[in-house]
C-alpha positions in Angstrom: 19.6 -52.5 -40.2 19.5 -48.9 -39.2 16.3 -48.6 -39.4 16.3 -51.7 -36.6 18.6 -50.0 -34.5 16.6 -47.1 -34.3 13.4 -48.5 -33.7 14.9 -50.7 -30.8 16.7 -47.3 -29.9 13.6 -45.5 -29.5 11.8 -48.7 -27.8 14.7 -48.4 -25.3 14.4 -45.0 -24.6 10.5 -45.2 -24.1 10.6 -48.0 -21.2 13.6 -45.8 -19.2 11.5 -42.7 -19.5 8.6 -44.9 -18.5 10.8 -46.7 -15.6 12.0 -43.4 -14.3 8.4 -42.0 -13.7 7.0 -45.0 -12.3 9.9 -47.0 -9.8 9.0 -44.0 -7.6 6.1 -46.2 -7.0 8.2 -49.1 -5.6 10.0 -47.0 -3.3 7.6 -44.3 -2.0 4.5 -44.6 0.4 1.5 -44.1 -1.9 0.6 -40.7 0.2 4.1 -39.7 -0.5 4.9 -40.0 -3.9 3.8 -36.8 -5.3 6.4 -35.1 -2.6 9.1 -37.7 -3.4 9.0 -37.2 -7.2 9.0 -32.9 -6.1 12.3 -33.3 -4.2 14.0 -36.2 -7.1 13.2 -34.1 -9.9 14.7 -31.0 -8.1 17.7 -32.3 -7.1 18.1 -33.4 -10.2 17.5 -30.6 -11.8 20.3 -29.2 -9.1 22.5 -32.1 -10.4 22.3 -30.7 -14.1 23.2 -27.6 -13.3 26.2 -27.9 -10.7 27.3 -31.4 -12.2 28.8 -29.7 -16.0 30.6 -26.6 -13.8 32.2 -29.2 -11.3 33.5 -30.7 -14.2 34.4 -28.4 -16.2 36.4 -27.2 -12.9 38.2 -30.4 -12.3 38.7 -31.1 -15.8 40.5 -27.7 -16.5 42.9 -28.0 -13.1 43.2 -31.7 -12.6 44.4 -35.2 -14.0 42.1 -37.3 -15.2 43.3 -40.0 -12.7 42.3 -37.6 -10.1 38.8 -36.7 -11.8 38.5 -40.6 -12.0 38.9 -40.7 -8.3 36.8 -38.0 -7.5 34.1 -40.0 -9.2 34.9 -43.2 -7.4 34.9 -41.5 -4.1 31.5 -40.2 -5.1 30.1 -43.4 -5.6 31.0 -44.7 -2.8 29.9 -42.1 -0.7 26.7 -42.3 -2.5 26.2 -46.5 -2.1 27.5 -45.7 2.1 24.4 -42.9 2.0 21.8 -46.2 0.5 23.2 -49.0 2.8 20.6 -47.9 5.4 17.7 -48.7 2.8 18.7 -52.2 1.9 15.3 -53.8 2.8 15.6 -55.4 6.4 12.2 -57.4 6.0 8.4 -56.3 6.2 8.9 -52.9 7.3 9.8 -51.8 3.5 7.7 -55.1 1.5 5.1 -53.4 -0.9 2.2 -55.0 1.0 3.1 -52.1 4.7 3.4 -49.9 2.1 0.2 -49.9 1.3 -1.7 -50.5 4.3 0.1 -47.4 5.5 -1.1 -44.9 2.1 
């Protein structure tokens, strides 16, 4: 059985890292992508760094109901900030996307 669970572990862990480097694909203009995945992977990279501090912060001086809300507010924040990309039609479909790269 554990030898199962890490096999399906591993298998899991294969098709995110494989997810991660390709949905850029889905969401970038084909002359674009190299730049997008640039600027993802650094502010990413940004995000590890700042993300442990700022938490480190709030968990040494604050509740943790008020670091749960701090994380809530973030994600809302952060779904306001996508509500402008919800697809509106043939201006984002895959098929402009291409004519355009």
């Amino acid at each position: 059985m554990l030898a199962f669970g890490s096999v399906l572990l591993g298998v899991s862990f294969a098709g995110g890292t494989i997810s991660w480097n390709l949905w850029v694909t889905k969401f970038a203009i084909p002359s674009e992508t190299a730049k997008y995945m640039a600027m993802h992977t650094f502010f990413n990279g940004i995000r590890g760094v700042l993300a442990p501090v700022a938490g480190y912060i709030i968990a040494s001086t604050d509740s943790i109901q008020t670091a749960s809300d701090y994380s809530v507010g973030l994600m809302f924040v952060s779904c306001l900030m996508l509500a402008p990309l919800i697809p509106k039609g043939a201006p984002f479909d895959r098929q402009n996307r291409l004519e355009e790269g």
